[in-house]
Backbone as a ProteinNet text record, in pm:
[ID]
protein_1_A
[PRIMARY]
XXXXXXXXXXXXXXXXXXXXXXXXXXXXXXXXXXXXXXXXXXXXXXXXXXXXXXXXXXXXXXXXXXXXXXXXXXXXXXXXXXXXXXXXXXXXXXXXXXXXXXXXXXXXXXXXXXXXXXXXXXXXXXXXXXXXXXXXXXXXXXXXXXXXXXXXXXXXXXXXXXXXX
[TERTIARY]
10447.2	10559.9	10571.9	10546	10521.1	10452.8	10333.2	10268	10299.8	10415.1	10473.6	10578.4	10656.3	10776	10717.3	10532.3	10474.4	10435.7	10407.6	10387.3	10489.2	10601.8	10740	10707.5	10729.8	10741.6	10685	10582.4	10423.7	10479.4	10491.5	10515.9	10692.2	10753.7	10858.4	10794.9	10725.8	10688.9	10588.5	10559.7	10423.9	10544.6	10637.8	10723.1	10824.6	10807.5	10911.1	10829.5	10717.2	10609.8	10575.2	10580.9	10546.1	10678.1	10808.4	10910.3	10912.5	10892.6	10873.6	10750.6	10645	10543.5	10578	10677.6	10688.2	10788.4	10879.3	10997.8	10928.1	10978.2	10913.2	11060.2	11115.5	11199.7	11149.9	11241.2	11226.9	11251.3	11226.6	11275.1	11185.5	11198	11144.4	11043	10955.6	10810.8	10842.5	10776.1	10800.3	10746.7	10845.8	10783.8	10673.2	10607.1	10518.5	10532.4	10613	10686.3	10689.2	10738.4	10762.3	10638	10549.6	10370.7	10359.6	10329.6	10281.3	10325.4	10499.2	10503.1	10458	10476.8	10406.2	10319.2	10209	10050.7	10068.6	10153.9	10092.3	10175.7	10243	10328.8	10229.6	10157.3	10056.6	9920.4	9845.4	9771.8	9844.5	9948.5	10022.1	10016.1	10055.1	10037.6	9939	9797.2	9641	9629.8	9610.4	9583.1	9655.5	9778.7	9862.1	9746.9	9705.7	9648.9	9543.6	9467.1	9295.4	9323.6	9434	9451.7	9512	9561.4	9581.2	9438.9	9380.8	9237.4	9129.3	9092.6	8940.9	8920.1	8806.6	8698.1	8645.2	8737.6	8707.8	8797.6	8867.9	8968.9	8867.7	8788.1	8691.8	8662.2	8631.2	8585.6	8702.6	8837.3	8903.5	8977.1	8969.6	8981.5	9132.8	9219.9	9390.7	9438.8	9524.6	9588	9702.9	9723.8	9902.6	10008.8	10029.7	10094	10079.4	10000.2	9948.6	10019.3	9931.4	9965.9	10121.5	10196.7	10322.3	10370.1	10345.8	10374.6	10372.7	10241.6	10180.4	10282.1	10264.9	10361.3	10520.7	10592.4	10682.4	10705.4	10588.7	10635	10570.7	10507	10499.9	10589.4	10656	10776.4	10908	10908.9	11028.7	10990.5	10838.8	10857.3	10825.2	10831.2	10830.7	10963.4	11069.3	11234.2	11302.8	11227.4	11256.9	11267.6	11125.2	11083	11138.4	11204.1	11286.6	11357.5	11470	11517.6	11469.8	11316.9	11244.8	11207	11122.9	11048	11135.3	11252.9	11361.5	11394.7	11372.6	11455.2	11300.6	11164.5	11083.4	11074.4	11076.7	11131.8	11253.8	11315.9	11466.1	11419.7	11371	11302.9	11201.8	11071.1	10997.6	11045.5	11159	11258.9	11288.7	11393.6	11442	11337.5	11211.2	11124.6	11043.7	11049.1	11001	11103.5	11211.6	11329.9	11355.3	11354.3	11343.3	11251	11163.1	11006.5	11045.8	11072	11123.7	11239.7	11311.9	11477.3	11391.2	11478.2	11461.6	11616.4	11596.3	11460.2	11400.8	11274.8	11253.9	11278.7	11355.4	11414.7	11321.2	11253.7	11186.3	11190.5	11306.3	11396.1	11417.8	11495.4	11583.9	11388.6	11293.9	11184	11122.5	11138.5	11100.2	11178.4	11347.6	11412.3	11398.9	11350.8	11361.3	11203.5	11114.8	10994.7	10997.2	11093.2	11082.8	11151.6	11292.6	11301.3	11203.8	11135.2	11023.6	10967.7	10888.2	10799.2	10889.6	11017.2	11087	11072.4	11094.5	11086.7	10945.1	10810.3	10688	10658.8	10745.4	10686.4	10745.7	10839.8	10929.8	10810.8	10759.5	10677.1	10564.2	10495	10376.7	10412.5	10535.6	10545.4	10568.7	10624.2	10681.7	10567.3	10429.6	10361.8	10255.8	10225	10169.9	10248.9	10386.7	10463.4	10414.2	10405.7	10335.3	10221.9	10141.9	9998.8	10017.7	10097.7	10091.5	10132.8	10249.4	10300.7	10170.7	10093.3	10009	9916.2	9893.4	9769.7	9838.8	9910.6	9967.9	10004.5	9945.3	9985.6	9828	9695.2	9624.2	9565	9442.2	9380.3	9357.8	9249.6	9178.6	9083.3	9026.6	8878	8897	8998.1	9044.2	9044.9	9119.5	9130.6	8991.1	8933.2	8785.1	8712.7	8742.5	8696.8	8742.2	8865.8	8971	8908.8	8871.8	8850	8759.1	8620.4	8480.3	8503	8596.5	8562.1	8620.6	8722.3	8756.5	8680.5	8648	8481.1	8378.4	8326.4	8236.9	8297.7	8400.2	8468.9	8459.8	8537.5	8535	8410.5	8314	8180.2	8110.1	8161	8036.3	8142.4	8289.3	8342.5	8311.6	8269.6	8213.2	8097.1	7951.2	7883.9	7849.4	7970.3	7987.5	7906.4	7834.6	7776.7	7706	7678.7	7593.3	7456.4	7379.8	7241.3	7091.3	7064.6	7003.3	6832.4	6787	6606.8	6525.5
8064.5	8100.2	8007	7908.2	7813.2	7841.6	7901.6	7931.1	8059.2	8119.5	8205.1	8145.2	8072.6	7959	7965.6	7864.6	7784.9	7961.5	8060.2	8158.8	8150.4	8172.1	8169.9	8084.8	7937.1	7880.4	7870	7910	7933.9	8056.2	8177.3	8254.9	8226.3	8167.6	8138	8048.6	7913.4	7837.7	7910.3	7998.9	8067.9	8152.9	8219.3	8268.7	8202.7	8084.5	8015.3	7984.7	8020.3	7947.2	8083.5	8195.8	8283	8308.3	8301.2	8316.5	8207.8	8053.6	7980	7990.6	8031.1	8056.1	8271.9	8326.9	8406.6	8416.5	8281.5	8293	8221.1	8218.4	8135.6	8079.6	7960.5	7845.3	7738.7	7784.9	7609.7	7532.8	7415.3	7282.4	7184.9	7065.8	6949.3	6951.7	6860.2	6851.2	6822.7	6873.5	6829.3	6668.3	6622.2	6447.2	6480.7	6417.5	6359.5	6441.6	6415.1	6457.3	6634.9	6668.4	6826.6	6875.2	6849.9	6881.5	6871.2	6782.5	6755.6	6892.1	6892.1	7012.3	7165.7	7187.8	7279.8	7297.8	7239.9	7238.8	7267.9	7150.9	7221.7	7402.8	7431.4	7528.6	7635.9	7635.8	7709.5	7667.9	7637.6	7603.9	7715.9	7667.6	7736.5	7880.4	7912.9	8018.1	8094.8	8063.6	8096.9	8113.4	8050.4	8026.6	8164.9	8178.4	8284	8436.6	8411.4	8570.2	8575.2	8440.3	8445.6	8467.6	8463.7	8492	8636.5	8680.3	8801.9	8906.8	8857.2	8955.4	8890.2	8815.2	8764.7	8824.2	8829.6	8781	8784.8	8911.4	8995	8915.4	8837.7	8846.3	8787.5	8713.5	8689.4	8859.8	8942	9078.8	9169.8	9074.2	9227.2	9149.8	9013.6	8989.1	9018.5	8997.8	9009.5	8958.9	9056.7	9027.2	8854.2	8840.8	8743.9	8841.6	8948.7	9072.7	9100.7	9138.5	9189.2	9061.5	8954.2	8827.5	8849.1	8818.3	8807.7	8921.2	9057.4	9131.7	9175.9	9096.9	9086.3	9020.9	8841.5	8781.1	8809.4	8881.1	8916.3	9024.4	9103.7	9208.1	9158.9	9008.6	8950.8	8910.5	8809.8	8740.3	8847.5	8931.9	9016.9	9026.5	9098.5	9183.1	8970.5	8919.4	8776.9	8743.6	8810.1	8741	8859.5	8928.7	9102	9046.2	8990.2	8948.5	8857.6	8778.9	8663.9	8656.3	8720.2	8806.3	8862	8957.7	9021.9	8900.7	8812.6	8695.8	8607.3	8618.4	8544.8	8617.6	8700.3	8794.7	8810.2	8845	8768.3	8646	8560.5	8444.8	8456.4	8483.5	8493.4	8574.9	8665.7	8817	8688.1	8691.2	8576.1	8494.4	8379.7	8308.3	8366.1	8470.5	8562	8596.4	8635.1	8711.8	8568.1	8489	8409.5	8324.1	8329.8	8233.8	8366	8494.2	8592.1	8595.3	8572.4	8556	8445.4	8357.7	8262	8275.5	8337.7	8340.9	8430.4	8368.4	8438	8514	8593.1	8721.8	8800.8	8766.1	8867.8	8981.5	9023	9111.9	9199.5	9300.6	9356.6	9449.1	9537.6	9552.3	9549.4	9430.1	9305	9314.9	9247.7	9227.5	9344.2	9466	9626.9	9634.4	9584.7	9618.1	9498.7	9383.4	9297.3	9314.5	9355.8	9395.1	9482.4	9656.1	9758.2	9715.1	9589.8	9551.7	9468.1	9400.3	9332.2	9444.5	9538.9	9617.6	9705.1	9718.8	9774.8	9690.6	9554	9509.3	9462.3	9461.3	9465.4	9559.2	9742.8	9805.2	9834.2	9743.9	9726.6	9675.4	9570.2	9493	9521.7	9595.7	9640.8	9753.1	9871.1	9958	9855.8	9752.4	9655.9	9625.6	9581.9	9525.3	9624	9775	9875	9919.1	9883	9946.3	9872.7	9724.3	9581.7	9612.2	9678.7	9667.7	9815	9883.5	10049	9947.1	9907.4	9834.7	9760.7	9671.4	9574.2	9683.4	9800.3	9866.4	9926.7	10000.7	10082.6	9956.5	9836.7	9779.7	9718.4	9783.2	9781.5	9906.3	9815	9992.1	10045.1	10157.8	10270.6	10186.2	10075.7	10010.2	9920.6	9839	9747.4	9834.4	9967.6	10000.2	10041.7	10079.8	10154.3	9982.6	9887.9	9726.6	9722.7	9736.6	9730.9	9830.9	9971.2	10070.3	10015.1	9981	9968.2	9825.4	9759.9	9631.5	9695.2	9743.4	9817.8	9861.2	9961.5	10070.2	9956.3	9885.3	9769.9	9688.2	9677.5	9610.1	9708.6	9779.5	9913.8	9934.7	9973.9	9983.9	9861	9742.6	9628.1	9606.8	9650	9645.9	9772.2	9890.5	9994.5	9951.3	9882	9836.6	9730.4	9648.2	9518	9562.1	9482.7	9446.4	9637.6	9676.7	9824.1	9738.2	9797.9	9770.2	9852.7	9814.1	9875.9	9885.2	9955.2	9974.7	9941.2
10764.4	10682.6	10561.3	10547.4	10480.8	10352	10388.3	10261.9	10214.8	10260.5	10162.2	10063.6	10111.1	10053.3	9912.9	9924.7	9837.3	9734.9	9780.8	9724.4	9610.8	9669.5	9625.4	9493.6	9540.9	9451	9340.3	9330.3	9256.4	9131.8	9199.5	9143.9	9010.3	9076	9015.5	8894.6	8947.8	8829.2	8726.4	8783.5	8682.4	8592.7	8657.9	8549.7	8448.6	8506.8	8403.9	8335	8297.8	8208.2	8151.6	8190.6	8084.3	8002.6	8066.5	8017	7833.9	7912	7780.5	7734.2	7766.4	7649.8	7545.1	7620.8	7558.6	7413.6	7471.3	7357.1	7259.5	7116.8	6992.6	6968.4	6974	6916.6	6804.2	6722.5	6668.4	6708.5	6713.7	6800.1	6739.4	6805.6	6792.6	6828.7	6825	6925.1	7007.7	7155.8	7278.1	7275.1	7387.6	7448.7	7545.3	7543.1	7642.6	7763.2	7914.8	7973.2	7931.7	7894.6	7829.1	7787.4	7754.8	7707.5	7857.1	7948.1	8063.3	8159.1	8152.4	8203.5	8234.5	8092.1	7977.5	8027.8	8035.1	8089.5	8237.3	8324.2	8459.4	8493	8431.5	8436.8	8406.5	8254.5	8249.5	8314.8	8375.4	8486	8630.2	8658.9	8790.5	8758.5	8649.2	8574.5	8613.4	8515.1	8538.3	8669.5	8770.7	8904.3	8970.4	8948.6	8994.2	8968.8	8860.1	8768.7	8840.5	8805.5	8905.1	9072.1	9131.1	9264.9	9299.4	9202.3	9215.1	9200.1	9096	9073.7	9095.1	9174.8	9221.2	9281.2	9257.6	9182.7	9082.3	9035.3	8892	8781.2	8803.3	8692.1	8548	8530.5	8396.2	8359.8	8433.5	8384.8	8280.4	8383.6	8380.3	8180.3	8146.4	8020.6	7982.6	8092.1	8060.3	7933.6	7873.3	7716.2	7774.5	7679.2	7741.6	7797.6	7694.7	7749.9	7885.2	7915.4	8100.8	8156.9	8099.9	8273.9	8280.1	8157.5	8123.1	8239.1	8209.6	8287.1	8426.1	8447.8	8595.3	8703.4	8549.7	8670.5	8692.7	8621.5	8609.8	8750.2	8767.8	8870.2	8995.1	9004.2	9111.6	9136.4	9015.2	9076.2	9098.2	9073.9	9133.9	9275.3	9296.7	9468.8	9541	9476.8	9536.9	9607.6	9526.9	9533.3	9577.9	9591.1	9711.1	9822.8	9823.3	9981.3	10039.6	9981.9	10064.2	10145.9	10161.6	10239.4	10383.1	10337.7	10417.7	10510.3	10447.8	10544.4	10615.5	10585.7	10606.9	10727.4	10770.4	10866	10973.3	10899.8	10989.3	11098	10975.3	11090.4	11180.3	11148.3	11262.4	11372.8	11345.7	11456	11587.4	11480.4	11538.8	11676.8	11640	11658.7	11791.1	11738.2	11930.6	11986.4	11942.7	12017.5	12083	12045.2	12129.8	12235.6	12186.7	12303.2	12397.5	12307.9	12440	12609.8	12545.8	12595.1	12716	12689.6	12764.8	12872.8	12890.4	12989.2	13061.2	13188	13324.2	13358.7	13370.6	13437.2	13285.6	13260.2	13167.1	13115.4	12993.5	12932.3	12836.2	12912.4	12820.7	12690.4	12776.7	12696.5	12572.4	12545.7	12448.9	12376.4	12408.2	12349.2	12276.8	12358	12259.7	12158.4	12120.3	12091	11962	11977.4	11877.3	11831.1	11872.6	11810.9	11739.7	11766.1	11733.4	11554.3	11515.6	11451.6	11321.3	11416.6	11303	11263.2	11353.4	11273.8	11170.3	11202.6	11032.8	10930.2	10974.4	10832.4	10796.6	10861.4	10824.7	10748.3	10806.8	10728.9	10556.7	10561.9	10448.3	10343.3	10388.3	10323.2	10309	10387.6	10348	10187.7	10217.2	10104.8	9974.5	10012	9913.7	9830.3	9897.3	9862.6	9807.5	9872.1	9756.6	9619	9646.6	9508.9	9365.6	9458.6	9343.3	9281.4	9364.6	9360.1	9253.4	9273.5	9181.6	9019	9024.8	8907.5	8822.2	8911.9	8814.1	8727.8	8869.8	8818.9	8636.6	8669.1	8545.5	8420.8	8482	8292.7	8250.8	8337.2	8296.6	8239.1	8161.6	8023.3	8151	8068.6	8191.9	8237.4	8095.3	8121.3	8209.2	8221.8	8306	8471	8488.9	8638.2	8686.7	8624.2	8656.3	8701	8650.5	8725.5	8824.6	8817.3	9012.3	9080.7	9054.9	9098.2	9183.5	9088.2	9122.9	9206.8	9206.1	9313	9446.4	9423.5	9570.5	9695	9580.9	9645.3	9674.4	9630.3	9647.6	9807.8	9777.3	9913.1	10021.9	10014.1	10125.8	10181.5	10118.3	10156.2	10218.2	10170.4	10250.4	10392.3	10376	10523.4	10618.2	10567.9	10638.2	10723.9	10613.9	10663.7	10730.1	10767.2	10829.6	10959.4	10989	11168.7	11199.9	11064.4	11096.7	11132.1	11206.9	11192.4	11145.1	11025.1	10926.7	11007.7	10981.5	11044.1	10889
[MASK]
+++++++++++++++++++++++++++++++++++++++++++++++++++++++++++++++++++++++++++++++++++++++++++++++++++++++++++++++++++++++++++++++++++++++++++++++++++++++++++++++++++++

């Protein structure tokens, strides 16, 4: 659960960094400190984009526009989900102190399972709606790359552990 938190957090700092690399201010020169930021913010940034599309992401050649946009509709279904994972863990939580009391309540355990899997399946739709969003703010030339890595994937998991003559 943990490394969703850090998801969390990731995604947030990557947006506060497209947010300030999107606005244009006059101002002062940044200090020291404020450049430093700046930088790891965009770094957290990058990292966010290359983890969303690796292996491809050098192929797929994202405008600023796209990432901007990308990370924007990460960090929303990011701050959707909080909530969701939040209620994971709690489920989790009973289902295991359930697990535990005598006389076993199976019951109570169908009944707090039958719960998680609602909100799993919350998250799974959650997480194709994301995946529809990124696609549609790429070109055609860009999806026909996602397309073709897909199919590339699909197929070497078809042929996983086949045995070829």
């Amino acid at each position: 659960m943990k490394t969703r938190h850090l998801f969390l957090a990731l995604a947030i700092v990557a947006a506060g960094a497209t947010v300030g690399r999107a606005q244009v201010k006059a101002q002062a020169p940044p200090n020291d400190e404020q450049q430093t930021t700046r930088q790891n913010d965009e770094r957290d940034y990058a990292a966010l984009i290359r983890e969303v599309f690796a292996p491809i992401t050098d192929e797929l050649n994202l405008t600023n526009e796209q990432e901007i946009r990308i990370v924007g509709i990460i960090t929303a279904a990011v701050l959707e989900s909080g909530p969701l994972m939040d209620r994971l863990d709690d489920l989790d939580d009973e289902i295991a102190g359930a697990s535990l009391r005598e006389p076993f309540d199976e019951a109570n355990i169908r009944l707090l399972s039958d719960q998680e899997s609602a909100v799993m399946r919350q998250m799974i739709v959650m997480k194709a709606r994301t995946k529809a969003k990124m696609f549609k703010v790429l070109t055609p030339e860009q999806r026909a790359i996602v397309a073709d890595q897909f199919r590339s994937r699909v197929h070497s998991e078809q042929t996983l552990g086949s045995i070829s003559n």
